[in-house]
N, C-alpha and C positions, 0 to 999 in steps of 0.2 A: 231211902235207897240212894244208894253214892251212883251221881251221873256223872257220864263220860262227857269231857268236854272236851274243842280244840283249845289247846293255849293260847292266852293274849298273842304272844308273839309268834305263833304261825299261823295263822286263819287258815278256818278249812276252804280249799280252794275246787268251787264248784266249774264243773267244767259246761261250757253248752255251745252253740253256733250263735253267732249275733244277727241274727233277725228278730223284728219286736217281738215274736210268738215265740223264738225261742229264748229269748231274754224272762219275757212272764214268764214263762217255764219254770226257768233258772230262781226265780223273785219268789215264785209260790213254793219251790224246794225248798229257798233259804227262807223264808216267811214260815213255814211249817217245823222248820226244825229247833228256829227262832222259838218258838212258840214251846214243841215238845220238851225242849231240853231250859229254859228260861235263859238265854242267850242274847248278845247284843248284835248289834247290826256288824260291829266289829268283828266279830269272830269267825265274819265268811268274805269270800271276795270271791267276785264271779271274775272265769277267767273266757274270755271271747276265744274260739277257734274257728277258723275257718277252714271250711270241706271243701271236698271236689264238687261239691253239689250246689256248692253258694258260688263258689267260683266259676262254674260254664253254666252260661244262662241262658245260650244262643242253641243248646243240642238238645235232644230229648234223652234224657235220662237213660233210657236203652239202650243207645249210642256212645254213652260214657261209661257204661258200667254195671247201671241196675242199682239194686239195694245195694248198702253200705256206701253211696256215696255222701249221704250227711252225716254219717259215722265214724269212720276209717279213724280220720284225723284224730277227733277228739280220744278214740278207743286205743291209738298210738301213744297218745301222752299221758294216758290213763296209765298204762302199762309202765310208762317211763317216770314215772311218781310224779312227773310236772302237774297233775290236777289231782283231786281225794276223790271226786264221784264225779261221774257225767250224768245229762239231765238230757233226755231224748223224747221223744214223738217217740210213739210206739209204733206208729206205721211203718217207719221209716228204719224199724230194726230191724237187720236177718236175724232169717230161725236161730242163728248158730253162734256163737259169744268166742272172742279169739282164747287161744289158753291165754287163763290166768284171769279172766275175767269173769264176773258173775252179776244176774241181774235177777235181781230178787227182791224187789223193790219198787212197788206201785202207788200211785197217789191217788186220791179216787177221780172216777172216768167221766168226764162230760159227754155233756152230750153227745153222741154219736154217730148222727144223720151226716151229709150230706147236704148241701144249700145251693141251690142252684140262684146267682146272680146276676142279673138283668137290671138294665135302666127302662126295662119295655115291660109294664105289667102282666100278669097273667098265668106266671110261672112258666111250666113245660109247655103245658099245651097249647099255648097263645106262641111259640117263637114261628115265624114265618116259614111256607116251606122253604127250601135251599140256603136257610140263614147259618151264617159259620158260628160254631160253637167252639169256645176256645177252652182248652183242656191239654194238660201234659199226661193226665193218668191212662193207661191201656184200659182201664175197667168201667172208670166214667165214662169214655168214647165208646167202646163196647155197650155198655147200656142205655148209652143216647141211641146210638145208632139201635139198637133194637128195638127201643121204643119209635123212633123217629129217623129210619132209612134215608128221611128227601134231606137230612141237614149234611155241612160238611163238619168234620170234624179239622180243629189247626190248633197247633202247640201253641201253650199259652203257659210260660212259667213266671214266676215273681211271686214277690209278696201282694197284701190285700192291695196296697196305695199300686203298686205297679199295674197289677189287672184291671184295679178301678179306670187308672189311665188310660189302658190298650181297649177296654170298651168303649171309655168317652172318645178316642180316636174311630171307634170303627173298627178296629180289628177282627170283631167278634159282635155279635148281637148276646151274648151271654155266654157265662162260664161257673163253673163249679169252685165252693171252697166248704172246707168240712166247718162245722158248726162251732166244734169244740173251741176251734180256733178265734173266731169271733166274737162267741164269749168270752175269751180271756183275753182278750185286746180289748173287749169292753168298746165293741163297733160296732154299734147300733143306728149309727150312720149307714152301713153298709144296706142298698136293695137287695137283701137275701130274702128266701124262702124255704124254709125247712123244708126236704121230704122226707116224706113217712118211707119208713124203711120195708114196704111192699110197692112201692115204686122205685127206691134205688137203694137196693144193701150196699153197706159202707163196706170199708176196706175192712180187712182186718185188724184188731185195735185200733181201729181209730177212734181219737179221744181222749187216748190212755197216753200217760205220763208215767217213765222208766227212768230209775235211778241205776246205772252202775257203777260196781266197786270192784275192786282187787279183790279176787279170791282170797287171798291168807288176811287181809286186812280185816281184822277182828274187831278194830276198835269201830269202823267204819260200818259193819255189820250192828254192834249195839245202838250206835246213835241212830243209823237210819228205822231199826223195828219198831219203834212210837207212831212212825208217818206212813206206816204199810198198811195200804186198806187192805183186807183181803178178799173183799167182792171182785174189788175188780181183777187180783191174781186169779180167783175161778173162773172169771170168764178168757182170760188170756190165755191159762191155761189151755182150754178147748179150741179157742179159735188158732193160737200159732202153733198147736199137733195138727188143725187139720192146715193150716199151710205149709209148715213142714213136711207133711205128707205127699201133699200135689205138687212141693218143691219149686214152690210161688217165685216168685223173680219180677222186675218190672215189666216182661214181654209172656205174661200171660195173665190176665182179666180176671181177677177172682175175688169173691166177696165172703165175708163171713161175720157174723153176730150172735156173741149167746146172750142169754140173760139167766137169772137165778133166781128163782121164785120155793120159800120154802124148802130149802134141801133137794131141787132139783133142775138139773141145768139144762137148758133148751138152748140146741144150736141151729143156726138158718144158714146153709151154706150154697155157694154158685158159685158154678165157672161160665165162660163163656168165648163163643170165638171172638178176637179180635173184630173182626168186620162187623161185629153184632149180629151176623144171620142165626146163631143159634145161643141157646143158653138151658144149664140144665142146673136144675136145683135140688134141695135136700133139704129135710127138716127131723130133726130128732130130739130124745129126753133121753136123760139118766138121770143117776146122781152124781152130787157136785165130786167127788171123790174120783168119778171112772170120767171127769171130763175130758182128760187128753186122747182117752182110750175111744172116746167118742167121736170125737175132729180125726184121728187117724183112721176110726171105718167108714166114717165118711167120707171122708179123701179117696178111700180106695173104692168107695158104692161108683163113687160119679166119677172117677177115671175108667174105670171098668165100662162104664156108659158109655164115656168119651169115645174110648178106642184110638188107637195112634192117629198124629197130624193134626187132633181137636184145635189145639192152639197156632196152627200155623195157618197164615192168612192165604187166603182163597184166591 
């Protein structure tokens, strides 16, 4: 079979944000493709972009915009042929792809939990009453506090070295970082503790690693299909119909996890108020085929529950 390759003299030029996690990101793209296509190191060149999201550190995400702020940028020079594919967090995608873009292209999905991080043993239920818990997510803070009304909740954004710091300062007696993450920084240094995903469902996608391309770009479309797991496109599939549906944003708490066991795909879905006093859940099966159709009756069971105002704080 004749492989598509980039030529010597233009490397394909991968796009990502320059944080160590989104760098691995970008490493295990070109390591994977490296590999599919028997490619040298030469033939790709990471290109660093920087977001609204890396750039204001000081606001809660809410405040600046919501989703698409680790996107925007890179998704603009996608468009403008300056990079060949961007390499994203899947969390960190809106439902919705600008024209001309397409994302059709997954790596397989790490693990998926949630790690709750302390220098104080014990995990969740050892943190002091009234201890500040530091977190920038609406839906981590929503499920602390429902688990745990007496803590405060306070913005806590950076990478791992930065939070590690703001705890050793005091900032925070603990805070949240998703797993997948610190697996692929290979930070086993880090005092995490995994929870089980019936004590805190993850975000939606989280874990999962997205590749986007230019819609007409064909050549771009062949070389990426060798490195598309398609497990994890099933479960994405289901989890971002039902955020699509409930029309997720960073100012509303929601959680979602499917899995696929033999041709049938089970979804675990929550919303929850802001304050954490309420939360309401959902659990369903199909087949992996009707999953999208799955995540969007779900979406509409537990709004229909909600009833107007759910997400606005008390």
């Amino acid at each position: 079979m004749t492989r598509t390759r980039p030529s010597p003299a233009a490397p394909l030029r991968i796009g990502t944000r320059g944080s160590p996690l989104a760098l691995a990101q970008a490493h295990e793209t070109r390591d994977r493709l490296m590999q599919a296509h028997d490619l040298p190191i030469e033939a790709f060149e990471i290109s660093v972009i920087q977001t609204t999201g890396d750039r204001v550190q000081d606001r809660a995400l809410r405040e600046i915009g919501g989703k698409g702020l680790f996107t925007r940028e890179i998704e603009q020079e996608l468009l403008l042929s300056g990079i060949d594919i961007a390499v994203h967090s899947m969390k960190d995608m809106p439902v919705l792809q600008p024209q001309g873009l397409i994302l059709d292209c997954y790596l397989p999905r790490e693990d998926a939990r949630d790690a709750f991080v302390s220098f104080q043993p014990g995990g969740i239920a050892a943190v002091p009453v009234g201890a500040r818990i530091g977190t920038s997510s609406l839906r981590r803070g929503a499920q602390m506090r429902l688990r745990r009304p007496d803590v405060e909740i306070v913005e806590f954004r950076g990478n791992v070295q930065t939070r590690l710091r703001k705890l050793n300062a005091g900032v925070a007696h603990g805070t949240f970082l998703a797993m997948a993450g610190l697996i692929r920084l290979g930070r086993t240094d880090v005092p995490a503790v995994g929870l089980a995903v019936e004590e805190m469902l993850p975000a939606v996608a989280q874990g999962a690693i997205g590749i986007e391309r230019r819609a007409d770009d064909s050549r771009m479309a062949a070389l990426l299909e060798p490195i598309h797991d398609r497990a994890t496109a099933e479960q994405l599939a289901a989890e971002r119909a039902f955020l699509a549906t409930l029309d997720g944003s960073c100012e509303t708490p929601i959680a979602g996890l499917a899995d696929v066991t033999g041709g049938v795909l089970r979804l675990r879905g929550q919303i929850l108020r802001p304050d954490g006093s309420e939360v309401l859940e959902d659990a369903a099966s199909a087949p992996v085929a009707d999953g999208a159709a799955l995540g969007e009756d779900m979406a509409r069971r537990l709004l229909a529950r909600a009833g107007s105002g759910f997400f606005d704080w008390r």
